[in-house]
Residue, then its C-alpha position, 0 to 999 in steps of 0.5 A: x500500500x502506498x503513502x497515497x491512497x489514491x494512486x495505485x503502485x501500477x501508475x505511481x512511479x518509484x524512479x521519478x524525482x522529486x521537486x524540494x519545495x520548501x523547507x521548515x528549519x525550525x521543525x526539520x520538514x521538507x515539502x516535496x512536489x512530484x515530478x513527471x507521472x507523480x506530479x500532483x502528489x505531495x509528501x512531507x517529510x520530517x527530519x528531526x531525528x536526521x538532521x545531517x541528511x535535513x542539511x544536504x537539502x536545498x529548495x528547487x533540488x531534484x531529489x529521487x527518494x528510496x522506495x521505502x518511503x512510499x510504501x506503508x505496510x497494511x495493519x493486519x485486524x488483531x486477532x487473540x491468540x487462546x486456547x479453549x479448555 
């Protein structure tokens, strides 16, 4: 499942760039904008726990971000492990 709900992995594009279109230093987020088939889509990112890679970032870079950004794993419904007596 995608960060997005909307876009399906068939017609997202993992290999595009991404645009920086703006940066909050104060609270380490990045904006960024996505480029050829993504454009439209929009993530940001937060980068207080990594504020060395927070500092390689400059607004207008084009950046391709890892693929495991875009991916979340599905939430499986709990179910109770027991033992019936």
């Amino acid at each position: 499942m995608l960060q997005f709900p909307s876009v399906s992995e068939e017609e997202f594009d993992f290999d595009a760039y991404w645009l920086v279109k703006s940066i909050d230093d104060t609270q380490k987020l990045i904006l960024f904008t996505g480029q050829g088939k993504n454009s439209g889509l929009e993530l940001e990112l937060d980068y207080q726990n990594n504020p060395e890679e927070f500092e390689l970032f400059s607004v207008g870079d084009l950046v391709q971000l890892p693929r495991e950004i875009f991916v979340v794993s599905e939430t499986i419904p709990y179910q109770p492990q027991y033992e019936c007596f």
